[in-house]
KEZAKE-919287 format. One record per atom (N, C-alpha, C): residue in one letter; z, x, y. Coordinates in steps of 0.1 Angstrom, whole numbers, plus 5000, padded with zeros to 4 digits. Layout:
AZXY ...
This chain:
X596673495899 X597573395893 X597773285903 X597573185901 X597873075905 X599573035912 X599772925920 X601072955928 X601872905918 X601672785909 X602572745898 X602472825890 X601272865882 X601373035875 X602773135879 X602473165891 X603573265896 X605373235900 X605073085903 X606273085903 X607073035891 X606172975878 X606873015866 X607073155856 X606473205864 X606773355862 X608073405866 X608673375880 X609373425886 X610473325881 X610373185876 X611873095870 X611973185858 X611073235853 X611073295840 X612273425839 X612173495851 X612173615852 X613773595857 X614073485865 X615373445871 X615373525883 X614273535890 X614573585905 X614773435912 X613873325909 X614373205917 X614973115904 X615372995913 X616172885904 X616472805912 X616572665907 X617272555913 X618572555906 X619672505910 X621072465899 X621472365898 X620772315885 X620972175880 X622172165873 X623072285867 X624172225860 X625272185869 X625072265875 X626172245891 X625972095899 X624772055901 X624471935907 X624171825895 X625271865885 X624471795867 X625271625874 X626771635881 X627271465882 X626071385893 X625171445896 X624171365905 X623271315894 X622771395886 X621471345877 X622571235870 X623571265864 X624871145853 X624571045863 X624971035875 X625270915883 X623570865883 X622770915888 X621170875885 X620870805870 X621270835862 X620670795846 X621570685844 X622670695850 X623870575848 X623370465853 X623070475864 X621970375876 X621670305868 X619970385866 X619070355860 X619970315849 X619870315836 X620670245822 X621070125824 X622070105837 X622470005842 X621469875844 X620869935855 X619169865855 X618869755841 X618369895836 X617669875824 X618669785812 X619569795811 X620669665804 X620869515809 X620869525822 X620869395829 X619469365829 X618669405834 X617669385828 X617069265813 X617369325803 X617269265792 X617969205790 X619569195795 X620569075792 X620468935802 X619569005809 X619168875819 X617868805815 X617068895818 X615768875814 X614468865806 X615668915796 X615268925778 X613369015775 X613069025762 X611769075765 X611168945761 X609668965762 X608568875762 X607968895751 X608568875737 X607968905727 X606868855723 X605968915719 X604468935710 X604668765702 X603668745697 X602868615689 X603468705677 X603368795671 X604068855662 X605568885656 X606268835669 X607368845667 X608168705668 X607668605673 X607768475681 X606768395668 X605768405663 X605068305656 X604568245665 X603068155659 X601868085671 X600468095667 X599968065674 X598168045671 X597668125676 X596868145675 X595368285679 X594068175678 X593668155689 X592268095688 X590768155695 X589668235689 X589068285695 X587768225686 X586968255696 X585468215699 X584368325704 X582968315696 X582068435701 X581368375709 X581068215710 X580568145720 X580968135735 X580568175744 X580668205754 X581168075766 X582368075770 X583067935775 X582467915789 X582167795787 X581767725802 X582467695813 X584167815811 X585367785823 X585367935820 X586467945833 X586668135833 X587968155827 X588268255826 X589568235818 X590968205825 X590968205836 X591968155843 X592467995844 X590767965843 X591067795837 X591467765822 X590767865813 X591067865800 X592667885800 X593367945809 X594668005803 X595467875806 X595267795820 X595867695826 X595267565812 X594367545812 X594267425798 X594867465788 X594767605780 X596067635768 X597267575771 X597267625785 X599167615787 X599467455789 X598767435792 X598967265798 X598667185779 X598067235773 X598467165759 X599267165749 X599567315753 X600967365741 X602267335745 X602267325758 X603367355765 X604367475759 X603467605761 X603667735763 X602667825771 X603467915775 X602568015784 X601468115771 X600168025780 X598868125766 X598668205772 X598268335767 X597668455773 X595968435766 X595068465777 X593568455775 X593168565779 X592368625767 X591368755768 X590068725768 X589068775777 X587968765772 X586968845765 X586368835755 X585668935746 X584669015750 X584569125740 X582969165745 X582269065746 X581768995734 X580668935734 X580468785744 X581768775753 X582068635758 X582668575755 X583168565745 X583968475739 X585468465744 X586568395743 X587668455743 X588768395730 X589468485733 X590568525728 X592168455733 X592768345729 X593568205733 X594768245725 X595768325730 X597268365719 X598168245730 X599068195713 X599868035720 X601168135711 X602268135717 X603768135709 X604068035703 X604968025691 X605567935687 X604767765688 X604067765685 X602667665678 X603167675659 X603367565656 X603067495642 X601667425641 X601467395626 X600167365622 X599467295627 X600367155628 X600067015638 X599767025649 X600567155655 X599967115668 X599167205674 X598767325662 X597767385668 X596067315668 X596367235656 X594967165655 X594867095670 X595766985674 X595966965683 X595267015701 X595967155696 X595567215712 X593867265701 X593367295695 X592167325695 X591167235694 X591467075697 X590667005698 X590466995713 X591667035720 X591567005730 X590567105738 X591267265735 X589867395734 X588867335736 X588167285726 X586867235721 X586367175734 X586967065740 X586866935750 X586367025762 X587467095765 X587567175779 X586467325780 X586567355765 X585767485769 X583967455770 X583867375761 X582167305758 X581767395746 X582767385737 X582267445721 X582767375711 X582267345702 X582367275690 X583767325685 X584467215678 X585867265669 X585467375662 X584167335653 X584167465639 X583767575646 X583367605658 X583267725666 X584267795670 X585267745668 X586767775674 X587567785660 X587967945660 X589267985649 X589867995648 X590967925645 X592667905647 X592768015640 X593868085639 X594868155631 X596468135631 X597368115624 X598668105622 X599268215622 X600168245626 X601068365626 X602368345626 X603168375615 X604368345613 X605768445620 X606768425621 X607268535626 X607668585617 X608068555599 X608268635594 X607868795596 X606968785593 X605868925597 X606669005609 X606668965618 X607469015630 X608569075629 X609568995622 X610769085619 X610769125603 X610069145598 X609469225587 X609169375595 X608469385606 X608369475615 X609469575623 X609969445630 X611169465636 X612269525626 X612669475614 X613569565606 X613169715602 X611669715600 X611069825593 X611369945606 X611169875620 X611469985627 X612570005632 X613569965632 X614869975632 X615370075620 X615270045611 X615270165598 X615270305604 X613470315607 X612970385610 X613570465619 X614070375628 X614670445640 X615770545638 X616870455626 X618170505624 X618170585617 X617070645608 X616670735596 X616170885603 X615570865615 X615070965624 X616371005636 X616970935638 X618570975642 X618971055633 X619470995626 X620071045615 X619971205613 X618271235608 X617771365604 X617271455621 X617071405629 X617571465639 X618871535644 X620371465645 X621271515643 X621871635636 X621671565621 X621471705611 X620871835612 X619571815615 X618971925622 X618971975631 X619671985642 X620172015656 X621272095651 X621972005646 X623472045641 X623372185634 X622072205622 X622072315615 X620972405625 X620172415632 X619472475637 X619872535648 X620572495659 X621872525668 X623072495666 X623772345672 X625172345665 X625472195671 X626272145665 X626472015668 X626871975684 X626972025693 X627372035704 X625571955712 X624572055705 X623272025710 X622771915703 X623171885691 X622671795681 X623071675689 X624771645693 X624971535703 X624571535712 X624171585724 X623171595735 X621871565736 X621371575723 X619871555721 X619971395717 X621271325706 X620771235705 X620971115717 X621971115730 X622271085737 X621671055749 X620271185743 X619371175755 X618271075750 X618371065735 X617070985729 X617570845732 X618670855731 X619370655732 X618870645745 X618970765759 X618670735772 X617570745775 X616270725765 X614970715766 X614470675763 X615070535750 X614670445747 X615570305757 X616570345760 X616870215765 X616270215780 X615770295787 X615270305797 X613670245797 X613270275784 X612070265783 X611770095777 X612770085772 X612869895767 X613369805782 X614069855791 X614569825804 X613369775809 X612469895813 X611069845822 X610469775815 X610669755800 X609569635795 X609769505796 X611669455797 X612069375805 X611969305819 X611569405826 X612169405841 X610169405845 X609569405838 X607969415846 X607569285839 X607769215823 X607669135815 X606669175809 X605969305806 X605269335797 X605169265785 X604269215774 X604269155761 X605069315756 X605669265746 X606269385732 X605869355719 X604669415713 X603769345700 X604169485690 X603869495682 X603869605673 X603369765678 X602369755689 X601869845697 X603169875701 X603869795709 X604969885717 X605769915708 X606069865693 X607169955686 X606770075679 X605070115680 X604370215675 X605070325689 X604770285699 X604970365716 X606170395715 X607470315712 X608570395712 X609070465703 X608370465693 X609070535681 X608070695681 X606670675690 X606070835696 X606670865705 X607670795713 X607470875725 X608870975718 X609770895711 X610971005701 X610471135702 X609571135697 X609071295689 X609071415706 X608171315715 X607971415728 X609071445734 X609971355733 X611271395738 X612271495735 X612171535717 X612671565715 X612071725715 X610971695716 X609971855715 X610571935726 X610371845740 X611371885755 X612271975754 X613371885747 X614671915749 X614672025734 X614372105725 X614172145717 X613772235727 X612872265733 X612372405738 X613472465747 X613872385759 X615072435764 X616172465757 X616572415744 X617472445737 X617172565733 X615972615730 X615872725722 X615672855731 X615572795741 X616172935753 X617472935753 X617972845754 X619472845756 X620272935743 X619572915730 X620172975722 X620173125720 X618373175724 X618273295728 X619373345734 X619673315747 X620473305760 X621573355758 X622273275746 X623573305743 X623873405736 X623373475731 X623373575721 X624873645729 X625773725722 X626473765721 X627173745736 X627073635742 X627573625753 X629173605755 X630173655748 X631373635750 X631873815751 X630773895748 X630974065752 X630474085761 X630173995774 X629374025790 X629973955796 X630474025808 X631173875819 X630073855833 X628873895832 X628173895841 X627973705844 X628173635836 X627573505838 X628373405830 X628773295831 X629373185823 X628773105814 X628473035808 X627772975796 X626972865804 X627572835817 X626472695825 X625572755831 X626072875833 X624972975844 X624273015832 X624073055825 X623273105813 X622272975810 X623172855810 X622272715806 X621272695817 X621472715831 X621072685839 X619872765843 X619872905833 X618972975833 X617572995822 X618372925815 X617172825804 X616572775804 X617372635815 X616272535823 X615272575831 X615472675841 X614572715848 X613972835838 X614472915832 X612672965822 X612072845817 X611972745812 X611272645810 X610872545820 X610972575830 X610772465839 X609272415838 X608572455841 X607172475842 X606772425835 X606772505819 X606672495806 X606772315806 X607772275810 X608072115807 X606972045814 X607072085822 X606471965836 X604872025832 X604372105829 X602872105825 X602272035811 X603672045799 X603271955787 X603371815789 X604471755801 X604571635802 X603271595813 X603171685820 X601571585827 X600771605823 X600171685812 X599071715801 X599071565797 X600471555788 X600871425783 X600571305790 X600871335801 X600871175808 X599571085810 X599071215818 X597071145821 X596771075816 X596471105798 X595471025792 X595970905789 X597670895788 X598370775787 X598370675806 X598070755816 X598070695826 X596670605827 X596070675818 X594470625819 X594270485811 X594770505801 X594970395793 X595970285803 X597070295809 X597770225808 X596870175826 X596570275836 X596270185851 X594570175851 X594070245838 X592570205843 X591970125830 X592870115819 X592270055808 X592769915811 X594569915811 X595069815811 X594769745826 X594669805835 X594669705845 X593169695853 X592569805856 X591669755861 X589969715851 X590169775840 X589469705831 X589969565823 X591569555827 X591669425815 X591669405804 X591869515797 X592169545787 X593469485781 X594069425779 X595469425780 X596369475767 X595569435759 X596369475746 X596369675747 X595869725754 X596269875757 X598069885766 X598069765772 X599369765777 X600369785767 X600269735755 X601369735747 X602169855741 X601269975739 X601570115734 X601270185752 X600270165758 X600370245771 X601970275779 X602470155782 X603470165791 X604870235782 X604870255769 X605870265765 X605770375767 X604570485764 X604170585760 X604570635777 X604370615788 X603770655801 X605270685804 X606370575805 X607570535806 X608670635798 X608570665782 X608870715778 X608870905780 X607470945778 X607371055777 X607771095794 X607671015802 X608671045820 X609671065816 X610570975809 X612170955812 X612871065798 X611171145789 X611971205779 X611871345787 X610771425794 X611171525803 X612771485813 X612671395817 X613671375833 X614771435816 X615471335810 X616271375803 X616471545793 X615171555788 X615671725786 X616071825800 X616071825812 X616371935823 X617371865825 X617971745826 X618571675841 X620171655828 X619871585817 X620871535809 X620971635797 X620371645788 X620371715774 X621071875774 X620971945780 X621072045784 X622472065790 X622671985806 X623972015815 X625071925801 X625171845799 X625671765785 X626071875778 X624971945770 X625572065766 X626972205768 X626372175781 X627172325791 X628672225796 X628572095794 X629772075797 X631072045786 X630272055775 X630971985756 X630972175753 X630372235758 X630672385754 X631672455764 X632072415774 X632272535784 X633972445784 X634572325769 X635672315764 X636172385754 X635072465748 X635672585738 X636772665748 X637672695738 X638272805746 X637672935746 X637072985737 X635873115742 X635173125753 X634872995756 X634272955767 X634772975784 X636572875781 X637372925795 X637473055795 X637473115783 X638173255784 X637073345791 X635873335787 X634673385791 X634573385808 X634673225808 X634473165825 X635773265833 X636673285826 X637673335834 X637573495838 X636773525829 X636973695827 X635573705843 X634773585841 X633873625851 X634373625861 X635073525864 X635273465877 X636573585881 X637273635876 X637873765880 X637373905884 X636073905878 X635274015878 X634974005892 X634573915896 X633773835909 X634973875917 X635973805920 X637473805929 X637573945926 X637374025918 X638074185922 X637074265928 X635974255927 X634374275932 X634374255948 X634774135946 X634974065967 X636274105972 X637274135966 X638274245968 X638474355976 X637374465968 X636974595972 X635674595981 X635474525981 X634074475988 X632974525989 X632774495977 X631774555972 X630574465971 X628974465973 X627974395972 X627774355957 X627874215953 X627774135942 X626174175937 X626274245923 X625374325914 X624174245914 X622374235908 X621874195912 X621474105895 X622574035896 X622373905884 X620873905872 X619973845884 X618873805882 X618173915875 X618474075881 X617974225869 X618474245863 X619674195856 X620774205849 X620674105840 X620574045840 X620173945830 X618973925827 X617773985831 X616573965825 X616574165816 X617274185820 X617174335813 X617774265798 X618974235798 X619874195785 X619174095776 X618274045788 X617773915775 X616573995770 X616174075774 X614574165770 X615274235758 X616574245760 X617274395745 X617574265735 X617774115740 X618274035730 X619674045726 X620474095736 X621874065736 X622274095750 X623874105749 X624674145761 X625374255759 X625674335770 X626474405768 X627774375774 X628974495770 X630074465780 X629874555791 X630874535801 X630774575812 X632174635810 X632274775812 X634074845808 X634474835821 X633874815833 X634774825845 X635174695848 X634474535841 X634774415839 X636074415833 X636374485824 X637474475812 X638974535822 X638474605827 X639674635834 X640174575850 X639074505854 X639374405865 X639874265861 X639874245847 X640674135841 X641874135842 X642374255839 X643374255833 X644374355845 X643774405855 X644374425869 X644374555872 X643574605867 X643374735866 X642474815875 X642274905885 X641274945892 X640575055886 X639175065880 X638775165875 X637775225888 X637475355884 X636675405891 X635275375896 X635075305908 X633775265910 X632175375905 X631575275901 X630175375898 X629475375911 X628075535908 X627075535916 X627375665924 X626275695929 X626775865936 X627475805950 X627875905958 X628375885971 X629475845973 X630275805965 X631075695967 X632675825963 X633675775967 X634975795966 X635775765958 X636075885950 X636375815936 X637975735937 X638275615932 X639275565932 X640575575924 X641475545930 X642975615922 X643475485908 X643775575900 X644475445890 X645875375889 
């Protein structure tokens, strides 16, 4: 077996673990940051919307231009007075996107095309693009968005319990605004591609946080008749059975989006792969970071306000204090809890029940001296 092999074996098993719910106000203050970032960001620096969203001309050519396109982009821009983005084609040709261009003055800049590039007008094809279209778009996925909230919620809510249903959606708000932040803050174009990329990356995120949830639910099984562990420690034991699990679906995931987005988009030039790449790359990162670090500890903190919950935390944390009392060596958790979760419940502990409540019962195990009541 392999070293990551074995040591997701061993998170599995709960002999090792990191404790994330315990160090959960470091990850809050980290996501807070970032969010932060990513708001100012866009209130500053707005996004760089697509020809689709903005309205403008499209002018391309299969005739092959007698400037490179760096001069092509500098003559666009110098006629529209807007920033053109220039592709060049397979075949040679390129490809001339102008924002917010009307009729008049696209003829305008394509006469000028013509002059500068060494191709005839009728060789050169304007296109119009309205922005209706754009926010025809823009509404349709906004819908979309609030419609997939929506039935996520409900489904959380009925499949675990509303406690996870709000955790999960709070992590999807922190995956999307994180993920619209960097598109701000780098000035990536935002065309229909990237509202296709955030509305996939939804699904991965929520696949994440859905798997650790569904250990957690395992987990809990009858956990209010066992004082061996608290509901965060139980959480925290979920995370780490899935640890692995996460981080090998998310860099499965990532590659081929990494590929697209540093060897298509950038060192091929590709660019229109930027528009779905970075959302996707961006997203499906910040939707793992959020199922371990937020979705989860969120959880263990909106649960561990039940009063079943204090009552629970209390009976352990007594069990413990009367345990270090007698001084006795603290039981071995890690075989204890992977026994109980193999039977699919908990049991109680009868000498726990009576260290609650102040009672000395007779210690177990041979050798030992039996104690007075």
């Amino acid at each position: 077996m392999s070293r990551l092999g074995n040591l997701g074996a061993r998170l599995y098993r709960g002999e090792v673990g990191y404790d994330f719910i315990r160090n959960r106000k470091i990850w809050y203050g980290v996501s807070i940051l970032i969010t932060i970032t990513a708001i100012i960001g866009v209130a500053v620096g707005g996004l760089n919307m697509g020809i689709e969203f903005k309205g403008g001309a499209v002018f391309t050519t299969d005739t092959k231009a007698k400037i490179s396109t760096a001069q092509a982009t500098e003559v666009a821009t110098d006629a529209s007075g807007h920033l053109a983005i220039v592709q060049e084609l397979g075949n040679g040709g390129l490809r001339i996107q102008i924002t917010e261009v009307g009729t008049a003055k696209a003829n305008e800049i394509k006469e000028t095309l013509s002059d500068e590039l060494g191709i005839p007008a009728e060789e050169i094809n304007a296109d119009l693009v309205g922005p209706s279209w754009g926010e025809q778009i823009a509404n349709k996925a906004w819908t979309g968005l609030g419609v997939f909230m929506i039935l996520v919620v409900i489904y959380l809510a009925i499949a675990f319990e509303w406690r996870m249903a709000v955790a999960a959606l709070i992590a999807l708000i922190h995956d999307i605004t994180i993920t619209v932040g960097v598109y701000a803050l780098v000035g990536f174009e935002v065309t229909p591609g990237t509202v296709i990329g955030l509305l996939t990356i939804l699904g991965y995120s929520l696949y994440d946080t859905v798997v650790v949830f569904d250990s957690l639910k395992e987990g809990q099984k009858d956990i209010t008749k066992q004082t061996r562990f608290t509901y965060s420690e139980i959480a925290n034991r979920s995370i780490n059975s899935t640890l692995v699990r996460s981080i090998n679906t998310t860099v499965v995931a990532l590659l081929p989006v990494a590929g697209l987005l540093f060897i298509g988009g950038g060192v091929l030039g590709a660019g229109m792969l930027n528009d779905i790449s970075l959302s996707l790359f961006v997203g499906l990162a910040a939707g793992a970071y959020s199922s371990i670090f937020i979705a989860t500890p969120l959880v263990a903190d909106l649960k561990e306000r039940d009063p079943q919950m204090k009552a629970l935390k209390k009976r352990v944390l007594a069990k413990r204090a009367a345990a270090a009392a007698r001084g006795e060596a603290p039981e071995d958790d890690g075989a204890a809890y992977r026994q109980d979760r193999d039977r699919g419940q908990f049991t109680e502990d009868a000498e726990t029940a009576g260290a609650v409540v102040g009672q000395r019962q007779q210690p177990r195990g041979h050798g030992r001296t039996p104690g007075k009541r």
